[in-house]
N, C-alpha and C positions, 0 to 999 in steps of 0.2 A: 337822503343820500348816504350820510354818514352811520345808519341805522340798515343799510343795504349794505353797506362795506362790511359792518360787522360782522350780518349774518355769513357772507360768504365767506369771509376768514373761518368763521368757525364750521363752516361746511369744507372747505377745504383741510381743514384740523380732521376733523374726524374723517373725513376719506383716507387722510395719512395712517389715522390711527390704525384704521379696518386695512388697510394692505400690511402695515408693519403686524398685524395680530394674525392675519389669516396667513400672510406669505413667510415672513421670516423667523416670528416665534417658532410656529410649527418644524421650519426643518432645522432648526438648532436642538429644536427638543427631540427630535430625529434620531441623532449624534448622541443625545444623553444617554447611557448605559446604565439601565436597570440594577438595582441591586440581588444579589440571588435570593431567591425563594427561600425561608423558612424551609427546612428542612427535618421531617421526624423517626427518619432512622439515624441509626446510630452512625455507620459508617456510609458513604456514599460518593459517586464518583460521577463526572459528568467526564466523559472524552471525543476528541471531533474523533471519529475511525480513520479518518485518510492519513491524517498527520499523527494520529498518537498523541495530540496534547491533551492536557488535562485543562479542560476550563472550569472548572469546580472540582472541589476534593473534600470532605467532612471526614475526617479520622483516616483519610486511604490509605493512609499505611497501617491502621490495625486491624489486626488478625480479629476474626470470629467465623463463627460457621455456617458454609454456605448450605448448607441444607440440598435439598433437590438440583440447584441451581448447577450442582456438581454433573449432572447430566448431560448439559452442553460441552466442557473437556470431554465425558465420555463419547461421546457422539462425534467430536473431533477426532479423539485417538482412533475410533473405529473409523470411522470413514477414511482417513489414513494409512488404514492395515487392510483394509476388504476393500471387498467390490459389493453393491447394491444386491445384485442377483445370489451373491453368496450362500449356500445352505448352511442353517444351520440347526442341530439336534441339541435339542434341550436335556441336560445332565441332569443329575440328583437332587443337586443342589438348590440351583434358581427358582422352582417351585414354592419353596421355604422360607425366602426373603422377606425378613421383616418388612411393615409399612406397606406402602402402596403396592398394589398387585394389579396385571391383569387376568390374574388367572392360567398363566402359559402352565404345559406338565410335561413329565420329564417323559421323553419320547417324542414329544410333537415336533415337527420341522419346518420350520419358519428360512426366509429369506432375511437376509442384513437389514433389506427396505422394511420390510413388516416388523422386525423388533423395535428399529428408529422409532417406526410411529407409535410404540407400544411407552417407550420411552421417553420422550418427548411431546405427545399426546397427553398422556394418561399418567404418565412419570412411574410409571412402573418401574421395581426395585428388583421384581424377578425378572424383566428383559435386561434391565444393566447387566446381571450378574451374568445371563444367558451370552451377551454378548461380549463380556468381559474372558467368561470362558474362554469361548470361539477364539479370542483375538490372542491371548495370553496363558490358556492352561489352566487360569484360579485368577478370582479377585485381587488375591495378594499382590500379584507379579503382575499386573492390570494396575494394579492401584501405580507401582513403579513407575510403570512405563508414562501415567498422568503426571505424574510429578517432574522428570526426566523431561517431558514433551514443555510444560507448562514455565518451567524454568529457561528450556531453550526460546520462547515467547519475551525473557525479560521480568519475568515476576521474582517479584523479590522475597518474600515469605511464607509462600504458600506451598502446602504437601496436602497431599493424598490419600486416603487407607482403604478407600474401598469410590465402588463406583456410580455408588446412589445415592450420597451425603446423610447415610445414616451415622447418627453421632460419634465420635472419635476425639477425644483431648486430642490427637494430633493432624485432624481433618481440618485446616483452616485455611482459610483464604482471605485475601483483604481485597475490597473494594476497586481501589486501584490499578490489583493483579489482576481480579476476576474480566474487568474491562477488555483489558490486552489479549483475553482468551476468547473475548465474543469479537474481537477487532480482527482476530484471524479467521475464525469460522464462518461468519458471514461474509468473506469470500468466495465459500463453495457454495455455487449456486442446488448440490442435491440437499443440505442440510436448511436451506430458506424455504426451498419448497416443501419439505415435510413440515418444516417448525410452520408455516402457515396454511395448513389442510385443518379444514375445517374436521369434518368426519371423514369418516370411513370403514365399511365392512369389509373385514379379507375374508377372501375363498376359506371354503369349510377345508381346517385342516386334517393331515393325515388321521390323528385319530378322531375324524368327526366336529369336531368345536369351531361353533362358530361366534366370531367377534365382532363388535362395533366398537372403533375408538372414535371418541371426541376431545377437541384440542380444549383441556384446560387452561391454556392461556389467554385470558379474558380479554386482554389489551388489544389482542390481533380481531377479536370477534366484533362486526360490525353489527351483531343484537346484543350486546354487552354491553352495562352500564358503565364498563373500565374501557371502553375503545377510544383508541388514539388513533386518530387516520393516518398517520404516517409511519406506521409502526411496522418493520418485516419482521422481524424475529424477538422471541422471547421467551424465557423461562423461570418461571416463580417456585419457590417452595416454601418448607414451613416444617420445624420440627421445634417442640418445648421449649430447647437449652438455646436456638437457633433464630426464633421467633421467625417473621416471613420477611423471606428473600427475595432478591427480584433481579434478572439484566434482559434489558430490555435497546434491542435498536431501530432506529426509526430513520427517514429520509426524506427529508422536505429540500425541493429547487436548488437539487445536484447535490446536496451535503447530508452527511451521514453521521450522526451522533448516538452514543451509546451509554448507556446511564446503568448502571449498577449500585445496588442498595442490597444494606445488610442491618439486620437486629431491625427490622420496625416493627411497630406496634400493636400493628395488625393490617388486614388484606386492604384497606380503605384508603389509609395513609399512606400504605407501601405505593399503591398506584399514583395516589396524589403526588408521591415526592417525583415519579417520574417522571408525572407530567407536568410537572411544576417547571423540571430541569432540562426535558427536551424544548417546552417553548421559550423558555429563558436560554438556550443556547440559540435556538434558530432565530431569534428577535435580536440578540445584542453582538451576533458574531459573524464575520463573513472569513470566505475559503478565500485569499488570497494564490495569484501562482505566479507564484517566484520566475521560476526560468519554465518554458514548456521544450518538452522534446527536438532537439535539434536547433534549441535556438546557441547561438556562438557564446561561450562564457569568455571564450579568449581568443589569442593567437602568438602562435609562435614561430620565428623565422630560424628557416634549415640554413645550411652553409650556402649551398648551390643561391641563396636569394627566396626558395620559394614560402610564401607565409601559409602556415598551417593551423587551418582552424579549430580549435576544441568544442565540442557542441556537448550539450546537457543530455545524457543519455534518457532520459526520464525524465516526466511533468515533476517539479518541486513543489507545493503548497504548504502555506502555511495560514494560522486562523491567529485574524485581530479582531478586538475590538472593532464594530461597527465606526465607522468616521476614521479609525485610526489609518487607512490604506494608504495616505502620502506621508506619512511616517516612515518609512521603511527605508535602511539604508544599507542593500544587502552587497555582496561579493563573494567570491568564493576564493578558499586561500587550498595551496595545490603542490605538487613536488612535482616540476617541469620533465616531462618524459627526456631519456638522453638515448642518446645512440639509434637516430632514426633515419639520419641522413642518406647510410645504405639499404635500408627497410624496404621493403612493401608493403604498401597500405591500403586498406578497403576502408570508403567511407562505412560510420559508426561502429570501427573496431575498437575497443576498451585502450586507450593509450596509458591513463593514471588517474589518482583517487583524491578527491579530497573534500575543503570540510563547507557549506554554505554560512556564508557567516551574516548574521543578523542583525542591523546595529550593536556591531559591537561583541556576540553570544555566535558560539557555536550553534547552531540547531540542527544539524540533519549531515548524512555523508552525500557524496554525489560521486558518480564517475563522470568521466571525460570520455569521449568519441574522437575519432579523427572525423574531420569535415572534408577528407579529399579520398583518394582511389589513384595510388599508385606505385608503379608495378617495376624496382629497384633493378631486374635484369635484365629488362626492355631498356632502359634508360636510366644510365647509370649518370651520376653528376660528374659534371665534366673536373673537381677538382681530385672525384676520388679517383677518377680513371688514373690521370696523370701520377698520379701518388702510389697507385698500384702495378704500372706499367712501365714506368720509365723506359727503362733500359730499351725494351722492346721499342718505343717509340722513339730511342735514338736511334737504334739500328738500324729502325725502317727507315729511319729519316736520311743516314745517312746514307744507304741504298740509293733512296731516291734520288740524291747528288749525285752521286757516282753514276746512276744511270744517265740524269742529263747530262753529265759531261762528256762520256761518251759518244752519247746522242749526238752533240754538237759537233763533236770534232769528227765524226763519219760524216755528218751531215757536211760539215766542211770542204769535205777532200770530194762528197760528188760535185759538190760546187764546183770546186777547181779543176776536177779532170773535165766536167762538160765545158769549161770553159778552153781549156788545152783543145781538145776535141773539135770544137768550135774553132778554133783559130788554124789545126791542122788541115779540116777542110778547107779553109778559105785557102788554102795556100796550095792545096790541091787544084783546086777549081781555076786559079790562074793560068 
């Protein structure tokens, strides 16, 4: 008996154990947050695109040269300036471009669409310059306009000289910066769909030449040893002083991350860091949302009594740490709109501006909405009428006394004569 007790203590011991090993280790170790991946470029950036944070950064703020990778700003600025269908005639010049070529010559007439993929395909150095022309005049005044564009983005160190990233001491860009430049581009839904066209032959052009491009971007290609399945856009390059470049974004179950790498070692590593850094952000980090559109951040009461609700014009997100989501202790701090009480309001007209605050840290601007729709000359509150009316509204008022007493005292006197009247007859009829 006492040797049957035993065993089942120690069967009931190990049943505990296997639920505490299968059930609760595992989702604590859930929770645990990976440490980042080795890394072998020199500079490199991990950032969520919705939010703009930086979840990994190796050197981001120093400058080196982005090589090819400078293609994507080009490709922005022009798609910016043109239209797709755009003609355009190839000058003197572009045929001549150092480096990567597709062979374009001077007279031939290409569309905006067709040099993109010349560009961005094949990383052609003579469509940069073709299209740099078209948008700008010359390189030079192109290269401006990239830097001008790329600073309004927020980048902090980076300039421009030309439109291909053929080498320049002052052609630099840092990992960091170059982020915030594919965090706007892959916006435009015509720039995702070229960066991920596999091939393609354009119509034989005016003088006869015919092309096939294929997208060098190995990462997008699903017979590529470099493919990442969750990859939409990318662009690599590579020159001596520059070694191989890479930004690359990708989108796994709703979240969008973008990885920029600079100075690595070679084409092997450059991939590997990528892919090191997109599964390490989509494994250890989730998209929180703060406030979604229209929901109330506050309210404020008008004179008249009425409460007017401020709604979040825009979804907020931000990115924690996997497990960290009941952490958060957010608010928003704001300069109360004034002078509304006469107003008319359309719900989610822009009232005032202010800041999301994060435990504690600024993070992000937000505007405010009205949450109501109303129309100030239909219906005026009844303290401002009296405040603007006065006098008017004595006079009517006193009117209206003056009338009823009037009123009364006619009213009076018929009384009294049918009454006379009344008593004349009877004194007749006798």
């Amino acid at each position: 008996m006492n040797k049957l007790k035993m065993y089942l203590n120690i069967l009931i011991c190990f049943v505990v154990i296997l639920i505490v090993t299968t059930l609760i280790i595992p989702s604590i170790a859930s929770y645990a947050t990976a440490e980042p991946p080795q890394i072998n470029s020199e500079g490199a950036t991990l950032m969520d695109a919705t939010t703009g944070q930086i979840l990994y950064s190796k050197n981001g703020d120093t400058n080196y040269f982005p090589a090819s990778i400078t293609k994507v700003l080009t490709a922005l600025v022009v798609l910016e300036n043109t239209k797709l269908d755009d003609k355009v005639t190839v000058g003197e010049k572009p045929p001549f471009a150092d480096g990567t070529s597709v062979g374009i010559k001077t007279g031939e007439i290409f569309t905006v669409h067709q040099l993109l993929l010349g560009l961005l395909l094949e990383s052609g150095n003579d469509c940069a310059e073709a299209l740099a022309e078209h948008v700008s005049g010359s390189c030079e005044e192109f290269a401006k306009l990239m830097t001008e564009r790329a600073k309004k983005l927020g980048t902090k160190s980076s300039t421009f000289k030309n439109p291909s990233g053929l080498p320049d001491p002052e052609h630099v860009t840092t990992s960091n910066d170059y982020s915030l430049i594919m965090k706007e581009i892959i916006k435009n839904p015509d720039f995702l769909d070229i960066d991920k066209t596999t091939n393609l032959q354009l119509p034989t052009s005016n003088l006869g030449e015919q092309r096939i491009f294929n997208n060098r971007n190995y990462i997008l290609l699903k017979n590529s040893n470099y493919y990442y399945p969750f990859s939409i856009a990318s662009k690599k390059g590579y020159t001596i002083d520059a070694k191989f470049t890479n930004v690359i974004s990708a989108t796994k179950d709703g979240r969008t991350l973008i990885v920029t790498s600079l100075k690595g070692e070679d084409i092997n590593k450059s991939y590997e860091d990528a892919t090191n850094l997109l599964n390490y952000g989509f494994d250890n980090f989730t998209k929180v949302t703060l406030y979604s559109q229209g929901d109330i951040v506050d309210s404020i009461s008008l004179s008249d009594g009425t409460s007017l609700p401020l709604l979040a014009s825009k979804d907020i997100y931000y990115t924690v740490k996997t497990g960290d989501q009941d952490t958060l202790d957010k608010s928003v701090d704001y300069e109360a709109p004034t002078d509304l009480d006469n107003k008319s309001l359309t719900r989610g007209e822009i009232l005032t501006k202010g800041k999301v605050i994060l435990n504690g840290e600024e993070i992000q601007d937000i505007e405010l909405a009205s949450g109501i729709s109303r129309d100030s000359n239909a219906k005026m509150t009844l303290a401002s009428f009296f405040e603007n009316y006065t006098t008017i509204i004595v006079l009517l008022g006193g009117g209206i006394v003056i009338l009823f007493v009037i009123k009364t005292i006619n009213r009076r006197k018929r009384i009294r004569e049918r009454i006379r009247r009344s008593r004349i007859n009877q004194i007749l009829n006798k």
